[in-house]
TORTORTI-321381 format. One line per 2 residues: their letters; for each residue z, x, y of C-alpha. Coordinates in Angstrom, 2 decimals, padded with zeros to 5 digits. Example, Ala and Ser with C-alpha at 12.3 -4.5 7.8 and 13.67 -1.06 7.14 Angstrom:
2
as = 007.80 012.30 -004.50 ~ 007.14 013.67 -001.06 $
end
This chain:
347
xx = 034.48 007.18 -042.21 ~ 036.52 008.44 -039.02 $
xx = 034.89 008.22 -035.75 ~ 032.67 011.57 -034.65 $
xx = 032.15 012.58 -038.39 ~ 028.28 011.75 -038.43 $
xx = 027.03 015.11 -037.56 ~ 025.90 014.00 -033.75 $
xx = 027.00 011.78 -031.16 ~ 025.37 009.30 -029.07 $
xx = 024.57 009.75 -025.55 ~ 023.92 006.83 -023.24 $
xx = 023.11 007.71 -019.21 ~ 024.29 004.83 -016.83 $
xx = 023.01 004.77 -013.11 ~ 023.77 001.43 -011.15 $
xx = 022.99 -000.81 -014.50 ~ 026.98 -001.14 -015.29 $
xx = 026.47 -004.20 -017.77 ~ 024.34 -002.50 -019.93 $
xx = 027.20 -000.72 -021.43 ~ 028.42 -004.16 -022.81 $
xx = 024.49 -005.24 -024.08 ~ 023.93 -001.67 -025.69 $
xx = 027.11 -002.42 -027.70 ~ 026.43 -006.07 -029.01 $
xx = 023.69 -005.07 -031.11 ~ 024.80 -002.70 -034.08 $
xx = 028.65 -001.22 -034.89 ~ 029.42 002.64 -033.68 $
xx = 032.95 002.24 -034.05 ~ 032.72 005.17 -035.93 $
xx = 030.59 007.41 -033.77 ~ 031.12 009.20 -030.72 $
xx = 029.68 008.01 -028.11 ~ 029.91 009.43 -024.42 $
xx = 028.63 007.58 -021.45 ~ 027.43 009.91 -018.80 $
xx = 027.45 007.64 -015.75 ~ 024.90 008.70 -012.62 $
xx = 026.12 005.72 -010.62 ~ 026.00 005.84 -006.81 $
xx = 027.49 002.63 -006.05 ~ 031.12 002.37 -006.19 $
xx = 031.41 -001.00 -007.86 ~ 029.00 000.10 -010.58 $
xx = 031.49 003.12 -011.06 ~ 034.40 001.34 -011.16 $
xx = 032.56 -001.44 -013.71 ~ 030.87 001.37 -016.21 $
xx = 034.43 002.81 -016.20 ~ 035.92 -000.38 -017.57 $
xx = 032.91 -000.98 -019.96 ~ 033.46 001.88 -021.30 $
xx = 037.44 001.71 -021.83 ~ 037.26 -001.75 -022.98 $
xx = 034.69 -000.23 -025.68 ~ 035.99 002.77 -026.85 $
xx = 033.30 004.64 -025.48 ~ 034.35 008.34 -023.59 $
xx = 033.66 007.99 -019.48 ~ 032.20 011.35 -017.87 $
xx = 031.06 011.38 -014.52 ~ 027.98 013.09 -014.38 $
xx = 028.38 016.68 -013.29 ~ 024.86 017.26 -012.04 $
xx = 021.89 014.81 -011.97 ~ 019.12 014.69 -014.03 $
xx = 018.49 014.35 -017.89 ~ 018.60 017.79 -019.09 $
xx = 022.39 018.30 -017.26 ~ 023.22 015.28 -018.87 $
xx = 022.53 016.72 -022.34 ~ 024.12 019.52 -021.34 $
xx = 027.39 017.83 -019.96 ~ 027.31 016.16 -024.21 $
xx = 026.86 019.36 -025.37 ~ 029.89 020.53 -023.48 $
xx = 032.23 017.24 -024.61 ~ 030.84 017.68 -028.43 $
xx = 031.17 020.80 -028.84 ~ 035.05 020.27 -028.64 $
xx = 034.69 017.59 -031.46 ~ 032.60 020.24 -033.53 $
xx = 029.55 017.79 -032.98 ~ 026.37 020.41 -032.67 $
xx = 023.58 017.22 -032.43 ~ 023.09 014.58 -029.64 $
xx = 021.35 011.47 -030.02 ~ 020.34 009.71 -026.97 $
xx = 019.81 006.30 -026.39 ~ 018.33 003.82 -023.96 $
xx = 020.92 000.91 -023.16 ~ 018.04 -001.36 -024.21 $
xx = 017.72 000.44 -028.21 ~ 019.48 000.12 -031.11 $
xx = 019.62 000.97 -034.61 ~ 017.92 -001.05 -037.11 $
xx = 019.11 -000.96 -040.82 ~ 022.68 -000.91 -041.73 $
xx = 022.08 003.03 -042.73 ~ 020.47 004.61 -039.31 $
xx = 023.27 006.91 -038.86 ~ 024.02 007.55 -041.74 $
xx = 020.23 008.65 -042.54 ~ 020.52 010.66 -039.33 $
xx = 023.41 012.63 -040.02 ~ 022.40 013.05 -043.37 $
xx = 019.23 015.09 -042.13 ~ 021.67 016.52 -040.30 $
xx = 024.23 017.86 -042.47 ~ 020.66 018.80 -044.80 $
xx = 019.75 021.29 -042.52 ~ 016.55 019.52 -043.10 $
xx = 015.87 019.55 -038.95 ~ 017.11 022.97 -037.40 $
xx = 013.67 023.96 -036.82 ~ 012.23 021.62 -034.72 $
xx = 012.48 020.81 -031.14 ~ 012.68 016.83 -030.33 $
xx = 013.13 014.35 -033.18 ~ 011.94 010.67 -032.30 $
xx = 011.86 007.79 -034.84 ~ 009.83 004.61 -035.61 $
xx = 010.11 002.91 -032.40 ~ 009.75 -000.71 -032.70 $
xx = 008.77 -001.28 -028.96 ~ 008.64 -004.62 -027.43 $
xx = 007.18 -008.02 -027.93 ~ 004.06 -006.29 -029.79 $
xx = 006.68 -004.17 -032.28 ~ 009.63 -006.24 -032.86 $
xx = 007.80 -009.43 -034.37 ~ 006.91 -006.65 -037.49 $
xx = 010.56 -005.54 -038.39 ~ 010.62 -005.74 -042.45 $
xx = 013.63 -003.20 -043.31 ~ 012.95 -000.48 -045.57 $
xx = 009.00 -001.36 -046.03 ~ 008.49 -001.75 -042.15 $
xx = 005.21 000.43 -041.26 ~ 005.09 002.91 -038.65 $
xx = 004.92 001.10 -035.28 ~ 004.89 003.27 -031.73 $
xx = 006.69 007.03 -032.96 ~ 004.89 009.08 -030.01 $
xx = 003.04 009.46 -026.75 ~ 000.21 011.91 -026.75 $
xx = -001.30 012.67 -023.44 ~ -003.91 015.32 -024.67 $
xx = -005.12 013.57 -028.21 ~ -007.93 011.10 -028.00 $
xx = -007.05 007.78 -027.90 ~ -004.43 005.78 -025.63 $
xx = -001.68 008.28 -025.19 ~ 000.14 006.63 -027.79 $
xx = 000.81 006.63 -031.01 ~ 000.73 003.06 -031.87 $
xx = -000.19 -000.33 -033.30 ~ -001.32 -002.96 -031.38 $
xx = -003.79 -005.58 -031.54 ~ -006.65 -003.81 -029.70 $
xx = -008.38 -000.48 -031.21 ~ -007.43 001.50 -028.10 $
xx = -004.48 003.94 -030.46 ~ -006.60 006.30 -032.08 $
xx = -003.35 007.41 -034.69 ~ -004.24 006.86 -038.42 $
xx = -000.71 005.72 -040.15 ~ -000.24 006.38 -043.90 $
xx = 002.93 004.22 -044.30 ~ 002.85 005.58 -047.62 $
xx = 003.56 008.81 -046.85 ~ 007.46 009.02 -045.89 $
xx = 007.60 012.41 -044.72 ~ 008.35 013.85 -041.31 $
xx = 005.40 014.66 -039.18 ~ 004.79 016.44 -035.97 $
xx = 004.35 014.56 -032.35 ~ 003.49 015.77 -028.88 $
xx = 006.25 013.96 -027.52 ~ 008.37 011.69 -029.40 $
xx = 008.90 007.92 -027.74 ~ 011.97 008.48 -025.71 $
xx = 013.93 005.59 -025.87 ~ 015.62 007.41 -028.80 $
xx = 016.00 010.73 -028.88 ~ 017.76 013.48 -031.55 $
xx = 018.27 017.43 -030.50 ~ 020.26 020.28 -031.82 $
xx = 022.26 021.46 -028.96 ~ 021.86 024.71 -029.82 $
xx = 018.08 024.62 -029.80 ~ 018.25 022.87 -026.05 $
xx = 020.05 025.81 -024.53 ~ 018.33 028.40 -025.84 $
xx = 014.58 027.03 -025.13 ~ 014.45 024.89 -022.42 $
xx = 014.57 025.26 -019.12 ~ 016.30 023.07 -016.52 $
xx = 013.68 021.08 -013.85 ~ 015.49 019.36 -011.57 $
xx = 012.55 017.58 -010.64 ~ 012.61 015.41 -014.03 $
xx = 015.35 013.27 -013.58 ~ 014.65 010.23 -016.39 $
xx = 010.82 010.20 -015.68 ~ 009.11 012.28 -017.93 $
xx = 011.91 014.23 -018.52 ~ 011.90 013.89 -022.49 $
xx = 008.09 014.49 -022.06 ~ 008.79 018.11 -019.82 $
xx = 011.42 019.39 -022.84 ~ 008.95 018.24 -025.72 $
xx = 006.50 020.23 -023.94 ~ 008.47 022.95 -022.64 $
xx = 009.09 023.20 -027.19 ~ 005.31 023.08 -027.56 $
xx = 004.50 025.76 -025.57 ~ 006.99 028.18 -027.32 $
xx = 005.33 026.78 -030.67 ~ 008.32 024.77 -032.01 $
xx = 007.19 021.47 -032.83 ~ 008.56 017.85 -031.52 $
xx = 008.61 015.70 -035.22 ~ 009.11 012.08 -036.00 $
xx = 011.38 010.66 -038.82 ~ 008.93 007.72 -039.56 $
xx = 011.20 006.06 -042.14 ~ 014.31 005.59 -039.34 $
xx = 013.86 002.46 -037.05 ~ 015.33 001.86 -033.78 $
xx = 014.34 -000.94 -031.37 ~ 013.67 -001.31 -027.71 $
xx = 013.92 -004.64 -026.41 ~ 012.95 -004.16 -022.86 $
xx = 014.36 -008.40 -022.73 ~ 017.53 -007.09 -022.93 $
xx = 017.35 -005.94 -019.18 ~ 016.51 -009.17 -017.82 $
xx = 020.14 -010.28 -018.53 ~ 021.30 -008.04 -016.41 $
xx = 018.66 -008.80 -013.17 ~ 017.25 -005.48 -014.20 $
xx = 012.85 -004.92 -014.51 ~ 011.81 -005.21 -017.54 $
xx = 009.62 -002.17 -017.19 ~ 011.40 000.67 -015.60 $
xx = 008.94 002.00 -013.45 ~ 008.44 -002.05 -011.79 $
xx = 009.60 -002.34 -008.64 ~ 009.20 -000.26 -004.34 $
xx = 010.22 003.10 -004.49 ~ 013.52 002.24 -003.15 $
xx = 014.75 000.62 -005.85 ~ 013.22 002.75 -008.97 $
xx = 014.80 005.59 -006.79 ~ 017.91 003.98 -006.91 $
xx = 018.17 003.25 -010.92 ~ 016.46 006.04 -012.39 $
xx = 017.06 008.61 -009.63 ~ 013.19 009.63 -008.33 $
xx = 009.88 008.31 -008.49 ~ 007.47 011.07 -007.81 $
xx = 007.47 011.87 -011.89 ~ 003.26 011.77 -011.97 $
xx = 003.01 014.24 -009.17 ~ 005.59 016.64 -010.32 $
xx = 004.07 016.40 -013.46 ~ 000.51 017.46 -012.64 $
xx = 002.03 020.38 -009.96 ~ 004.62 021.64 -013.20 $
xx = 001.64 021.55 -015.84 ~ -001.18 021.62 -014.33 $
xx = -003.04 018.20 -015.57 ~ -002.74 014.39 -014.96 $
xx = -000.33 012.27 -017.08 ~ -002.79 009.61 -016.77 $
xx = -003.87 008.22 -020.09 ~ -006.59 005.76 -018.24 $
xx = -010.00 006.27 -019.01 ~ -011.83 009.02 -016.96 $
xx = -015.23 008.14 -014.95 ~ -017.92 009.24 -016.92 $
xx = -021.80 009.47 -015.49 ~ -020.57 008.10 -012.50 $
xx = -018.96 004.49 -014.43 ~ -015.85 003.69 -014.19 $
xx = -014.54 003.34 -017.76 ~ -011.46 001.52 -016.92 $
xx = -013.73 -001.35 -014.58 ~ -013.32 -005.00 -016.24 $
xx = -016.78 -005.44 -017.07 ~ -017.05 -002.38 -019.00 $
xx = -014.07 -002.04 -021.30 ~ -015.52 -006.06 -021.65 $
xx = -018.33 -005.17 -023.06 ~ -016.92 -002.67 -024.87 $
xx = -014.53 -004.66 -026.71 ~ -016.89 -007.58 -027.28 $
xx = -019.44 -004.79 -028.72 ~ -018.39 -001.51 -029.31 $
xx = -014.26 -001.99 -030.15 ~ -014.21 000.91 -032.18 $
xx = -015.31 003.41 -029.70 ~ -012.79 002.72 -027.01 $
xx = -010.39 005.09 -028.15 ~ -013.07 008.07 -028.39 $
xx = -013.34 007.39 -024.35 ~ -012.19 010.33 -022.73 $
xx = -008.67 009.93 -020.71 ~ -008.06 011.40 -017.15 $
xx = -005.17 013.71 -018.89 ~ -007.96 014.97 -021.17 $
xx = -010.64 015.32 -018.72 ~ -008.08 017.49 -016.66 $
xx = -006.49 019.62 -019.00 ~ -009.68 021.37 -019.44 $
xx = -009.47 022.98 -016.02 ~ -006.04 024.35 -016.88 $
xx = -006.63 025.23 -021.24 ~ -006.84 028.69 -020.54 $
xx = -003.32 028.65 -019.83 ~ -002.45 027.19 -023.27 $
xx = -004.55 029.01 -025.59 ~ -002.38 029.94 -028.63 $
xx = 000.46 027.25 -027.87 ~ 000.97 024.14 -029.80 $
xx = 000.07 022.11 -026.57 ~ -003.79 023.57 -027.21 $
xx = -003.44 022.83 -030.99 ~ -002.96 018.95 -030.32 $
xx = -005.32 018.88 -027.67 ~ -008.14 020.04 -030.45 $
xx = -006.87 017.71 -032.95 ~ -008.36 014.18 -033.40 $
xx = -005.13 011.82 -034.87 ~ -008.00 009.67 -036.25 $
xx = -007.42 012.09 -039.29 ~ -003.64 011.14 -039.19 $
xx = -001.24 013.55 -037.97 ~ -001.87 017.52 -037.29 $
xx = 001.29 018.37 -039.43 ~ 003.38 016.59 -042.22 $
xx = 006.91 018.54 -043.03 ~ 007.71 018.64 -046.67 $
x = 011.92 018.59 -046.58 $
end
């Protein structure tokens, strides 16, 4: 196969984190995808090392044009488009493909037509020291595929070792199914469908800024899906190689501001939509539900009622539904993923 004739091309986003160019590349072969870095750097040695990663690699060097994750996407769109490459997948420095087919499954879906309608496409994430243990190729159940703010539950869907993910898996059931937002740290969309539905906010520069274009599809009534049968990691380990946090969000201000551009996602969150991103659990009756001694006693008593506890996102969207009757956003805020997901797509 010749390099860029998948059907997409990657896009990775590099911002004072130069080595991860090199650790992104270690861990599965794209010698014959595209694959553009578009590099946010402020530093000048960072520039000067992401432009030798990249060279050394094979992988395209673009200066970002404008900062911010939806003028990165539309800086690939711009360098694909002259390859005749409609689809972008984006990918965290710290995920890669696992299965020797990934890309091939993708741009099969792809060249299918089987994914024109929808908005964002996530995968099977297998996220972290809880996921990655539970990696058993082709018969590997779903693990984390989406976070849901307005569902009951955690704000994910997930499994972990505590009841707190209220998402009923049926890992028998291979077919597509719809999401709030998909887990980021991979990331498929038509081109096409980006320009014409989504608005550019500046103020979502890596933050949230998957979670602002799901919902930007939701309220138009296109829905975000998940491929549950692809798998990508995210080893969040791989970071600490490169004296990086192994949470993104760890660290002052200063320096969050300084790899992933701002900080201030939460607030520009509630002031854009309206509601809290804040999947702890609200104070009900005057308890707190997130104290120590009462999610204790919950757990040691009551473990499968934690996830009916209402979150602060939940608790707060009420104030602002009115605004969403008759949008997709109200739809999954009614639906309980206890009873598995609120849409399966038979393609």
């Amino acid at each position: 196969m010749k390099k860029g004739k998948y059907g997409f091309g990657i896009l990775l986003v590099t911002r004072n984190n130069p080595g991860m160019v090199n650790e992104w590349y270690k861990h599965y072969d794209y010698s014959d995808c595209e694959v553009l870095n578009v590099d946010e750097s402020t530093q000048k040695d960072s520039i000067k090392s992401v432009i030798n990663n990249c060279n050394k690699l094979g992988i395209s060097y673009q200066k970002a044009s404008k900062s911010g994750l939806f003028n990165n996407l539309q800086q690939a769109k711009k360098f694909f488009d002259k390859k005749d490459i409609g689809w972008v997948l984006y990918m965290h420095h710290d995920a890669y493909p696992l299965g020797e087919n990934v890309l091939q499954d993708i741009s099969n879906i792809i060249e299918e037509r089987k994914a024109t309608e929808f908005g964002v496409i996530g995968f099977n994430i297998l996220h972290g020291d809880f996921d990655l243990p539970h990696w058993e190729g082709l018969n590997t159940s779903c693990r984390t595929t989406a976070r849901a703010p307005l569902e009951r539950g955690d704000g994910w869907y997930r499994r972990l070792p505590h009841p707190s993910s209220r998402m009923s898996y049926n890992d028998n059931d291979a077919r597509p199914f719809a999401v709030e937002s998909v887990m980021w740290t991979t990331a498929l969309i038509n081109s096409k469908n980006l320009i014409d539905n989504i608005a550019n906010d500046p103020r979502f520069v890596f933050f949230h800024a998957w979670d602002d274009i799901a919902f930007q599809f939701l309220k138009r009534n296109i829905y975000n899906v998940v491929f549950p049968k692809i798998a990508f990691a995210h080893d969040q380990r791989l970071k600490l190689k490169h004296k990086l946090p192994y949470s993104s969000p760890q660290g002052n201000e200063k320096k969050v501001n300084h790899l992933y551009g701002r900080s201030d996602h939460l607030s520009m969150w509630k002031d854009k939509w309206g509601f809290d991103w804040n999947i702890n659990k609200s104070t009900v009756l005057g308890i707190d539900l997130n104290s120590v001694w009462f999610m204790r006693i919950m757990r040691w008593f009551l473990p499968k009622y934690i996830s009916l506890l209402p979150t602060i996102s939940r608790v707060d969207y009420k104030k602002v539904q009115y605004k969403y009757k008759g949008t997709l956003i109200d739809d999954f805020y009614n639906h309980d993923p206890k009873n598995g997901p609120i849409k399966y797509f038979d393609l």
